[in-house]
C-alpha positions in Angstrom: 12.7 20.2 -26.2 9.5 22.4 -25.1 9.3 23.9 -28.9 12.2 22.7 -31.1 14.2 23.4 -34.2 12.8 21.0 -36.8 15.2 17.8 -36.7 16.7 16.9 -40.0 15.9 12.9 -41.2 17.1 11.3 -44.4 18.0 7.8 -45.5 20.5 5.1 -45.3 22.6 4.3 -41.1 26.1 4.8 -40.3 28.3 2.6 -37.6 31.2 4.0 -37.4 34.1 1.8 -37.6 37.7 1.0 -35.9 36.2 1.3 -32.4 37.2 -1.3 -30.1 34.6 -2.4 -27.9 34.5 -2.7 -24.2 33.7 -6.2 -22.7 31.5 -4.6 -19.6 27.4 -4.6 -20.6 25.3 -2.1 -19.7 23.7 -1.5 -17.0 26.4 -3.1 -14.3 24.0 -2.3 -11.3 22.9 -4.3 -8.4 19.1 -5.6 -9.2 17.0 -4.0 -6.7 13.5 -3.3 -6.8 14.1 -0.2 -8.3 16.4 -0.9 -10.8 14.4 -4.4 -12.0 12.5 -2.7 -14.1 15.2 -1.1 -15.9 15.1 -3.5 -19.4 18.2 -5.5 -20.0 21.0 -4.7 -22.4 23.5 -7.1 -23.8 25.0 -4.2 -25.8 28.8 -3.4 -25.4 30.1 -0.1 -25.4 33.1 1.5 -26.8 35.4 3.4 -25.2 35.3 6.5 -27.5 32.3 8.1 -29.2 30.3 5.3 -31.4 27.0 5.3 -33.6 25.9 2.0 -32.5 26.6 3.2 -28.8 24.5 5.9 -29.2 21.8 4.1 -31.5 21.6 1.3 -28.3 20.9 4.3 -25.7 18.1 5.5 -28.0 16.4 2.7 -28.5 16.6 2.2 -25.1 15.4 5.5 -23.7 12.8 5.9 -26.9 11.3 2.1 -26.2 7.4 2.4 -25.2 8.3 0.0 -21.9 9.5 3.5 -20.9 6.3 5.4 -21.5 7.3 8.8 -23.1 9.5 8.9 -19.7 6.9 11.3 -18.0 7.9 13.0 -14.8 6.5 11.5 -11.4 5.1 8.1 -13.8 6.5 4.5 -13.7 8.6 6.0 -16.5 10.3 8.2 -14.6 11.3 5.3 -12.7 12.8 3.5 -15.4 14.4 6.8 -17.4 16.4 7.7 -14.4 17.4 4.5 -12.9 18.7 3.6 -16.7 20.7 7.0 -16.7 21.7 6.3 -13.0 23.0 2.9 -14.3 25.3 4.0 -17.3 26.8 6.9 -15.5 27.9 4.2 -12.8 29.1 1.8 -15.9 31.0 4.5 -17.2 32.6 5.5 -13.9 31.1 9.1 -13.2 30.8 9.9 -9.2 27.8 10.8 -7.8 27.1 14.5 -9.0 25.0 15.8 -5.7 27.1 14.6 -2.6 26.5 11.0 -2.3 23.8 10.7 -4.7 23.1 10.9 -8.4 19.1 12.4 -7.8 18.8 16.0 -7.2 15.6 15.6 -6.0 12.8 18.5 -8.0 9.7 19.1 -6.0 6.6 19.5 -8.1 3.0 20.2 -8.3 1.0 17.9 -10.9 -2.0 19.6 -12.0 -4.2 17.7 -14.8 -7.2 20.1 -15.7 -10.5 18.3 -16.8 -10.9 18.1 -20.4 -15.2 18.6 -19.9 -13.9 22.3 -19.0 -15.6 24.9 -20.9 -14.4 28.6 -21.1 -18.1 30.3 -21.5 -18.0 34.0 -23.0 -20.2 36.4 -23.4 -19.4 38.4 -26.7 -21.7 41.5 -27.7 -24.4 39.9 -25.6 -24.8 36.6 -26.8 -23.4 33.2 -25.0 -20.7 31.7 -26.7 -18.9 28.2 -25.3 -15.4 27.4 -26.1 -14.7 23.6 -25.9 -11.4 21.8 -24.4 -8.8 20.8 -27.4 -10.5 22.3 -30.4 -11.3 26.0 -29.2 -8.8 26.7 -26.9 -6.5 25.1 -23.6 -6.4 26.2 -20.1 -4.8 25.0 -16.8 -3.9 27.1 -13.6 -0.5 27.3 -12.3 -2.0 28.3 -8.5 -2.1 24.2 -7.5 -5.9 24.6 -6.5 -7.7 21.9 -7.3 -10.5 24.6 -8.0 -10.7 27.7 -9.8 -13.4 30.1 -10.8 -13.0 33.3 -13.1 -16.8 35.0 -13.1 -17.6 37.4 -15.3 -14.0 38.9 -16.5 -14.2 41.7 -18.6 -12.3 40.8 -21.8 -8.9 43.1 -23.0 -6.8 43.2 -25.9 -3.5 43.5 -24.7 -1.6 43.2 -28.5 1.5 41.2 -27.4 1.3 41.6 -23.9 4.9 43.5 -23.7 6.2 46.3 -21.0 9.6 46.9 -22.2 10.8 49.9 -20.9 14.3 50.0 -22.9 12.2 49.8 -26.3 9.3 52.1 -25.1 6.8 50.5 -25.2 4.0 48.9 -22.9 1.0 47.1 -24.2 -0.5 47.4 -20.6 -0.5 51.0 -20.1 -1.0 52.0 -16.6 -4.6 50.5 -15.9 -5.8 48.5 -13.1 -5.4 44.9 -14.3 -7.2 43.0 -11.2 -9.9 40.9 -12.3 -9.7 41.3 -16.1 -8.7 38.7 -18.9 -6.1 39.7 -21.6 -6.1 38.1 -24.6 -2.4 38.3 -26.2 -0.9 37.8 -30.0 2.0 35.7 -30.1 5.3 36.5 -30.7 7.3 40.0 -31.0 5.6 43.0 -32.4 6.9 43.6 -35.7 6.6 39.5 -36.3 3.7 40.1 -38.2 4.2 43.3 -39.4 7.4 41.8 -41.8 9.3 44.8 -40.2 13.0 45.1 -39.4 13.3 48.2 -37.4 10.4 47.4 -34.9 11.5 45.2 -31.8 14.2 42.8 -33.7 11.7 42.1 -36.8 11.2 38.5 -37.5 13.8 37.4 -34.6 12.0 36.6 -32.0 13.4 38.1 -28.4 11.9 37.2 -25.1 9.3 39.4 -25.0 7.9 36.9 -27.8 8.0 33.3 -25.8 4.7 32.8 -24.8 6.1 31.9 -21.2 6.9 35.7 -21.0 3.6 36.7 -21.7 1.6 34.5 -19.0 4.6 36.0 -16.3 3.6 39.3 -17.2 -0.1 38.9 -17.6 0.7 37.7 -13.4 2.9 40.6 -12.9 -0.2 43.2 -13.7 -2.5 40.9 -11.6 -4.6 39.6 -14.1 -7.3 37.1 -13.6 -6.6 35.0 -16.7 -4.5 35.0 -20.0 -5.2 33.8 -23.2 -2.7 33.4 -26.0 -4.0 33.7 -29.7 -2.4 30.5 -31.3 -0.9 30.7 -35.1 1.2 28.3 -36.7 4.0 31.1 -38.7 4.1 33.7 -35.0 4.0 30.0 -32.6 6.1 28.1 -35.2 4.3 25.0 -34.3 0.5 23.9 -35.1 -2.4 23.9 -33.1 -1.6 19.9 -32.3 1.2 20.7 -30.8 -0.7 23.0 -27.9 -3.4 20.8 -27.5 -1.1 17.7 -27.4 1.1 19.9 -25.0 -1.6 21.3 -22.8 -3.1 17.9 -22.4 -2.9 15.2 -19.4 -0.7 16.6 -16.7 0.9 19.6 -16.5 3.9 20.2 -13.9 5.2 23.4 -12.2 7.3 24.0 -9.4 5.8 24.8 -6.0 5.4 28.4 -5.3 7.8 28.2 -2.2 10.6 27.4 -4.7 9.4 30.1 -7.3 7.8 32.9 -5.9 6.6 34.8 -9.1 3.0 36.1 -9.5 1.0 33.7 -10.6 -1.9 33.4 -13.2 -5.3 31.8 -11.8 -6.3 30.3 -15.4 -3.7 30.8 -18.4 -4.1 29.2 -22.2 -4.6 29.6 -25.8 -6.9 30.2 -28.2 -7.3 28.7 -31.6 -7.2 31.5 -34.2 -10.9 30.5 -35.1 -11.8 31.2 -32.1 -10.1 34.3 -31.2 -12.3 35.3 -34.7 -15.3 35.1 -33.0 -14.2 37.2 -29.9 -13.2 40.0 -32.1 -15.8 40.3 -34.0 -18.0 40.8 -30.8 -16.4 44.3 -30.7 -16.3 44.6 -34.3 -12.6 44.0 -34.9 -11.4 41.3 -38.0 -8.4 39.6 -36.6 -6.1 40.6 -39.3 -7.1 43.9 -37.8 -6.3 43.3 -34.4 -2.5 42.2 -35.7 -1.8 45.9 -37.5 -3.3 47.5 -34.6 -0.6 45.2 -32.0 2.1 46.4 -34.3 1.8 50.2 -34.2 3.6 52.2 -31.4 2.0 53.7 -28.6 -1.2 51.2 -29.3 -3.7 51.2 -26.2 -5.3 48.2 -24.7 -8.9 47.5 -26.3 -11.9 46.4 -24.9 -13.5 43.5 -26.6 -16.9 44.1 -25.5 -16.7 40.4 -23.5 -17.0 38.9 -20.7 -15.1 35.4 -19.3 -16.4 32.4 -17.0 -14.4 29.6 -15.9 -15.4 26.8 -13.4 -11.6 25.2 -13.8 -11.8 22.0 -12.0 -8.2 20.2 -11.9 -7.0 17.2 -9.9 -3.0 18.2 -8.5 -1.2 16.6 -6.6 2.4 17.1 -4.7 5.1 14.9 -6.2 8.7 15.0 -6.4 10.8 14.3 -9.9 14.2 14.1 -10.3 17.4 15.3 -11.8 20.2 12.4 -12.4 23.6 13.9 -12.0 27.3 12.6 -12.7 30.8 14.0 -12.1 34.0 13.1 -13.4 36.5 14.7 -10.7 39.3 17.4 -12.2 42.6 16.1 -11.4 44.1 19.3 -10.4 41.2 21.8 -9.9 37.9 20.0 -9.1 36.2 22.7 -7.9 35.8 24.2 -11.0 33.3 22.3 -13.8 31.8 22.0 -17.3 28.8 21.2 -17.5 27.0 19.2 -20.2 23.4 18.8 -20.0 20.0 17.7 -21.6 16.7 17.0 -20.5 15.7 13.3 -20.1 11.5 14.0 -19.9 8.9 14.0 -22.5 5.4 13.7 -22.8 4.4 10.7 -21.2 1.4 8.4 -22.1 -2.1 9.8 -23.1 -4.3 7.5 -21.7 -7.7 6.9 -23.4 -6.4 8.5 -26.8 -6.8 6.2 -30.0 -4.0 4.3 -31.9 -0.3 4.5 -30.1 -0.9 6.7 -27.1 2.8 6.6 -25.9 5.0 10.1 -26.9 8.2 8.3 -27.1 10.4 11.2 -27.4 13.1 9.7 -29.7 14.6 13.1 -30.9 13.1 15.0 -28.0 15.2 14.5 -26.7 16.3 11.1 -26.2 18.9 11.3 -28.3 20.5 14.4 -26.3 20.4 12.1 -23.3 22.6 9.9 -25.4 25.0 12.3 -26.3 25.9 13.5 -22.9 26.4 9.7 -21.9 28.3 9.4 -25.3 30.2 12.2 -24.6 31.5 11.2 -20.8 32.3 7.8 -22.0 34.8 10.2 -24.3 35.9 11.6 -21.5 36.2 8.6 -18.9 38.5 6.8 -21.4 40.9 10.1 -22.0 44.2 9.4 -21.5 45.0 11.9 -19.4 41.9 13.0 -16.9 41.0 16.8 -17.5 42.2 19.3 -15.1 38.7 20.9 -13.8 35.5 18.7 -13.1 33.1 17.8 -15.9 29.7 17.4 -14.5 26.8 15.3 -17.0 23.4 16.4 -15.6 20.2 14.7 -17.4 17.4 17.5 -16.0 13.7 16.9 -15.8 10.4 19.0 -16.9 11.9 20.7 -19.3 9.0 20.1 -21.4 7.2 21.5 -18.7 8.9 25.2 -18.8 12.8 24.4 -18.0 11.5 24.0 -14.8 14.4 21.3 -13.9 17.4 23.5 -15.2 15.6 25.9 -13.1 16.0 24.0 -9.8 19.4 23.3 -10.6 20.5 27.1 -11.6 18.5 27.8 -8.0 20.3 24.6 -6.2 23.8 24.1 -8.1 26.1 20.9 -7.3 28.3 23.4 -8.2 28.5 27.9 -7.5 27.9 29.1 -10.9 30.2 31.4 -11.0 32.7 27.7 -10.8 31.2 26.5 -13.5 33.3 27.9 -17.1 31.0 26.8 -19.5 27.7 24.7 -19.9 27.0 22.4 -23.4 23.2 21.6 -23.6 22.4 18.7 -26.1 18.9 18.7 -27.0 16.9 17.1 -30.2 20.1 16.3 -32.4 20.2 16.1 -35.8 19.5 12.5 -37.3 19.8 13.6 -40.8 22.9 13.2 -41.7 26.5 14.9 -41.6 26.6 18.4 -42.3 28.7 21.2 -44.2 27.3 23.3 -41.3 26.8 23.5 -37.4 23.7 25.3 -36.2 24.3 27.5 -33.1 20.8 28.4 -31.8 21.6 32.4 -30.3 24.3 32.6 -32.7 26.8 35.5 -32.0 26.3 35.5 -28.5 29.1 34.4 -26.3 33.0 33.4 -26.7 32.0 29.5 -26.3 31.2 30.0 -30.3 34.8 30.5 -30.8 35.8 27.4 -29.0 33.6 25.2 -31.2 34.7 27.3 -34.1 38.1 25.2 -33.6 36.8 22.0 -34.1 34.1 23.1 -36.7 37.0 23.9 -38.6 38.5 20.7 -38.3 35.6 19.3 -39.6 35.8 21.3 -42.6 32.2 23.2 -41.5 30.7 27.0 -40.7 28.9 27.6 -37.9 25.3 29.3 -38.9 22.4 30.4 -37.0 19.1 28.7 -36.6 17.0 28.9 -39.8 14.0 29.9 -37.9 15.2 32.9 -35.8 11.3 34.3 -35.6 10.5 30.7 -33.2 13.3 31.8 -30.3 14.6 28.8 -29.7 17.1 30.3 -27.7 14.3 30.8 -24.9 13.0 27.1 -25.7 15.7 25.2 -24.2 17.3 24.2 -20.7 20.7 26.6 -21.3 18.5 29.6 -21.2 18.4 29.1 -17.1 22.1 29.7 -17.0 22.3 32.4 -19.7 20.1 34.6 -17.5 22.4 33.5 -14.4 25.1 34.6 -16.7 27.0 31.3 -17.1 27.7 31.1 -20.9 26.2 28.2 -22.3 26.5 26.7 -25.5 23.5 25.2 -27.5 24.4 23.8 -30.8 23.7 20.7 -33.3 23.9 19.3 -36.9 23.5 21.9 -39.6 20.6 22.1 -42.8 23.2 22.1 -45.3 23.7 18.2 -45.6 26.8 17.1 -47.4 24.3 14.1 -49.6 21.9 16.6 -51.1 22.0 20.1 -50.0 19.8 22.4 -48.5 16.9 20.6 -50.6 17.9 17.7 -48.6 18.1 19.4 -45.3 14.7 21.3 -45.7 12.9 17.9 -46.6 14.4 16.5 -43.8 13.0 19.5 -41.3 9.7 18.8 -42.8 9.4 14.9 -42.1 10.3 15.7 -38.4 7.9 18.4 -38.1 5.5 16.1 -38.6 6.5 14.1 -35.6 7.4 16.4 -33.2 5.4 16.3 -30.0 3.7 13.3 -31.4 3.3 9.4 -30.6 5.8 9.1 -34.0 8.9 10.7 -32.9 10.2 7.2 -32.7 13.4 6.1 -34.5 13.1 5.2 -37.8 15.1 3.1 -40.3 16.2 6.8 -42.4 18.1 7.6 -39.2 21.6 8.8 -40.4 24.6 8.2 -36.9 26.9 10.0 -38.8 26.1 13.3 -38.6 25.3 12.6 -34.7 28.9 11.3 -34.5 30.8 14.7 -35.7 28.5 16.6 -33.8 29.0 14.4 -30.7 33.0 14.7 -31.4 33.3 18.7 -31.8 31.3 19.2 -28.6 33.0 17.5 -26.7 36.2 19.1 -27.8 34.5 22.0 -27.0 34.6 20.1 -23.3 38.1 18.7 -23.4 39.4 22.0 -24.0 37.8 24.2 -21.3 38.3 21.0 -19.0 42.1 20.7 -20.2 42.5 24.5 -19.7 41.8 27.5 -17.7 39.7 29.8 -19.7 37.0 31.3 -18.4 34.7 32.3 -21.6 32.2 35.4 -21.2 29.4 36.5 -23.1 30.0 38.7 -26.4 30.0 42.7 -25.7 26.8 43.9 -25.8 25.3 41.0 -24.5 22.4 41.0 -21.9 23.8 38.2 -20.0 27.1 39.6 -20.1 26.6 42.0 -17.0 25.6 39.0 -14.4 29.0 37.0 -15.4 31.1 39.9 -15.2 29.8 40.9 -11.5 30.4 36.8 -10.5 33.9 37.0 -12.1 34.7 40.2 -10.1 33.5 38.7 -7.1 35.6 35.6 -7.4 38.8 37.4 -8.8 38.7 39.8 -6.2 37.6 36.6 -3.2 41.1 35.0 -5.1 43.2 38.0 -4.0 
C-alpha cells in the first residue's frame, strides 16, 4: 500500500490442516510467449481457504524473477499474466467483456536524480540536493520544466476548508509562487482535540490533498515539509518512494490542475529556509495551528531546471468474475493492488522491492478468497467480481481508472472488500477496521468477528489516515461502501507487547528491498482473516442487502442519490 499500517511479524508457521487438495497445478495456461515467462508451479491447491495455498502465491508474487512487479516493467508482464493464470485455474470469467486486462493508460516520468532545487534565502545561494535535501518530480508529463525565481510562501498546512473555516490560502494571487506546506491536519502538532479532528488525520492531511490544492490556487510548485510522527513514515520512505519512475494518469483521463514541480523537504532543510526569514521551525508549526493564521513570506526565492525522461505507456488491471446465478448484474467486489516498487537499478546490495506484505499477500487473499467461492456448494446469487488493480503505489491511480471505467455501474455494485498488506503476525483477539465506524459493511463483518470470538477496533495510528492511503478510498468518495480491514495488534501468543514488536520489525521493511517473507511468518492469523472476509462476501453475494454508509457520513450523500436513482429506474 502507498503508506501502510505497520504489519504485525512474529515467530513459528501455521498450515492449516483437513484440507483436501485439488489434483489441477497452477498455472493451467496455454504457453505462449507471454505467459512463458510466468515461473512454474507444481503446487496444488485446495478447494477452500489454505495457509500453504496462500504461502505458494506469496512466494510466487514476492520472488525477485518478478522484480518488485513494477508497472509498464518486464514485471508487470509476469505479475499479471500469473494473476491472469490462476483466476483461469480457479474458473473466474473474464471480468472486462472478453478479457481479463482493463487496460490503464499512463505517463512514466523518472526525474534526474543530478536535479538541484537552488534557493535564494535572505540573499545568499543555497542548493538543495536530490535524496538527502528534498524530492521533486512534475506531474505535467514534460520532459522539461523550469520554475525561475519563485517567490517562496508559507502556506501552514495548505488547507481551504470552508465547512471548518478555515483557509491557509487566503484570497491572494497564487500564480507563480512556491508554497511550502506542513504535513498533516492542523491540530496534529498542536496535541489538540477540538481543532480539525486532533491527532486523526482527515483528508485535508494526506499529502496528495495538499499538492491538488497547491494546483487548484495555481501555484508554480509545492513543497511538503517531511516529519516522521505528522508523515508516519521516515524520510527513506519518500526518498525510496520518489525515486526511479513515477506514474500518473494522462491528463485526458484526469483533468485536475496540475502542479509544474511538487516534493518534499527534509526537515533539515526546511530549517534552513526558515531561518532565512527569521522563523525556527518549531515556530512555524504553532503559527500553522492557530485560526485565522495568514500565509508568510519566507524572504526566498526558488529555481528549478527539472529535467525528466516520460514516456506514454499503458499498465494494466487484471479482472475476474464469478457469474450470480440469479442476479448477475449486481456484484461484490473484492480487490487489492498487485504493484510495488519495482527494481532500483544502480542502488547497492539487493535492489529489487519485492513487495511481500505490500501487498503481495493481498493479491493472495483475493485469489484465496475466490477459490472459496468457486468451490461453494451452491453458487452466490449476485456476481462476485476479484479485481487485482495497478499504481496504487503510485496514488490509487488504478482504482481510479476503474471507479472512472467500472466493469460494473457502481451503483450495481453492494459492497467492495479491499485486501491490502495483511497481517503475518499471527491470529488475533481483534480485527482492525481502518475508518472504523463508518459504514454498515462493519456490521456484516461484526457477524463473523464474533464467530471468531474477536472485536473489531480501529487502526492504532488514526493521526497516519490510512483510510485515504488505500485503493477503497476511490469508491468511498463515489459512495460505494467499501470495507478495508485486517488482522488485529492484540495477538492471542503474547498480547499487545507482542503485536507492537511485531509493527516495529515491519516498519523496518516497509518500502524497502526486505519486505520479503521471512521464516517468523505466522498463516494462521491470515487464514481467520481470509475466512471472515469472505463471509463478509458470501453473505452480501447470498443475499440482497444493499449496505449504506453510517448517518453522518460524507460519502453517505453520493450512495443515497445512486440508490434513489436506481430504486426509482426499478419502478
Amino acid at each position: 500500500m502507498s503508506r501502510k499500517i505497520l504489519i504485525g511479524l512474529a515467530a513459528g508457521a501455521f498450515a492449516l490442516a483437513g484440507c483436501k487438495k485439488a489434483d489441477t497445478p497452477a498455472p493451467a495456461t496455454a504457453p505462449d510467449a507471454a505467459t512463458a515467462a510466468v515461473p512454474a508451479s507444481t503446487h496444488s491447491f485446495a478447494p477452500a481457504i489454505d495457509a500453504g495455498d496462500f504461502k505458494d502465491l506469496v512466494q510466487t508474487l514476492a520472488s525477485d524473477e518478478f522484480e518488485g512487479r513494477a508497472p509498464g516493467s518486464a514485471g508487470e508482464e509476469r505479475t499479471i499474466e500469473y494473476i491472469r493464470a490462476q483466476m483461469q485455474r480457479i474458473g473466474l470469467q473474464p471480468g472486462n467483456g472478453d478479457s481479463y486486462f482493463q487496460d490503464v493508460p499512463m505517463v512514466e516520468t523518472t526525474a534526474d536524480p543530478a536535479t538541484t532545487l537552488n534557493l535564494t534565502i535572505d540573499g545568499a545561494p543555497v542548493a538543495l540536493a536530490f535524496g538527502t535535501d528534498m524530492v521533486v518530480g512534475t506531474r505535467t508529463g514534460q520532459a522539461q520544466v523550469s520554475v525561475k525565481d519563485s517567490p517562496v510562501v508559507f502556506v501552514g498546512y495548505g488547507v481551504d476548508a470552508p465547512e471548518r473555516q478555515w483557509n491557509d490560502y487566503g484570497d491572494q494571487d497564487w500564480t507563480g509562487k512556491t508554497v511550502v506546506i506542513l504535513v498533516n491536519d492542523p491540530g496534529f502538532h498542536a496535541d489538540d482535540d477540538k481543532l480539525f479532528d486532533g491527532k486523526k488525520m482527515t483528508y485535508y492531511g494526506r499529502w496528495t490533498y495538499k499538492f491538488e490544492e497547491a494546483a487548484r490556487k495555481g501555484a508554480a510548485a509545492a513543497l511538503i515539509v517531511h516529519d516522521d510522527a505528522g508523515a508516519s513514515y521516515g524520510w527513506d520512505v519518500v526518498k525510496n518512494s520518489w525515486s526511479g519512475a513515477q506514474y500518473d494518469l494522462p491528463a485526458s483521463d484526469d483533468p485536475e490542475p496540475r502542479l509544474p514541480v511538487q516534493g518534499w523537504l527534509t526537515a533539515e532543510a526546511a530549517r534552513k529556509l526558515f531561518a532565512g526569514a527569521g522563523i525556527e521551525l518549531e515556530d512555524a508549526y504553532k503559527m500553522a495551528n492557530k485560526a485565522g493564521f495568514k500565509a508568510v513570506p519566507l524572504d526566498a526565492t526558488l529555481s528549478v531546471d527539472l529535467a525528466s525522461t516520460t514516456a506514454s505507456k499503458t499498465s494494466r488491471n487484471v479482472i475476474g468474475v464469478l457469474p450470480g446465478k440469479a442476479r448477475a448484474d449486481e456484484a461484490v467486489l473484492y480487490m487489492a493492488h498487485w504493484d510495488h516498487l519495482g527494481k532500483h537499478e544502480g542502488e547497492e546490495g539487493d535492489a529489487i522491492y519485492n513487495g511481500a506484505v505490500d501487498n503481495a499477500t493481498g493479491v493472495a487473499g483475493i485469489l484465496e478468497i475466490a477459490e472459496a467461492f468457486a468451490h461453494q456448494e451452491q453458487p452466490p446469487e449476485r456476481s462476485v467480481v476479484f479485481v487485482a488493480v495497478t499504481l496504487e503505489e503510485s496514488g490509487l491511480l488504478g482504482s481510479k481508472y476503474y471507479v472512472a471505467h467500472p466493469t460494473f455501474p457502481l451503483d450495481k455494485i453492494a459492497g467492495v472488500v479491499n485486501l491490502d498488506a495483511m497481517s503475518v503476525g499471527g491470529r488475533s483477539r481483534d480485527m482492525v477496521v481502518t475508518g472504523f465506524g463508518n459504514s454498515e459493511l462493519e456490521d456484516m463483518l461484526k457477524v463473523h468477528a464474533d464467530q471468531q470470538d474477536r472485536v473489531l477496533t480501529e487502526e492504532g495510528n488514526t493521526a497516519a489516515g490510512y483510510y485515504f492511503r488505500s485503493d477503497h478510498f476511490n469508491f468511498a468518495k463515489a459512495g460505494v461502501p467499501a470495507l478495508y480491514a485486517k488482522g488485529g495488534n492484540d495477538l492471542r501468543e503474547g498480547g499487545l507487547d507482542a503485536g507492537k514488536a511485531a509493527n516495529a520489525e515491519y516498519a523496518k521493511r516497509y518500502h524497502q528491498p526486505s519486505d520479503e517473507i521471512h521464516d517468523g511468518w505466522r498463516y494462521d492469523g491470515i487464514v481467520e482473516d481470509l475466512q471472515a472476509l469472505y463471509g463478509v462476501g458470501q453473505d452480501l453475494a447470498g443475499g440482497d442487502r444493499w449496505p449504506n454508509w453510517y448517518e453522518g457520513n460524507a460519502f453517505k450523500a453520493a450512495r443515497d442519490e445512486a440508490m434513489a436513482g436506481k430504486q426509482a429506474a426499478s419502478k
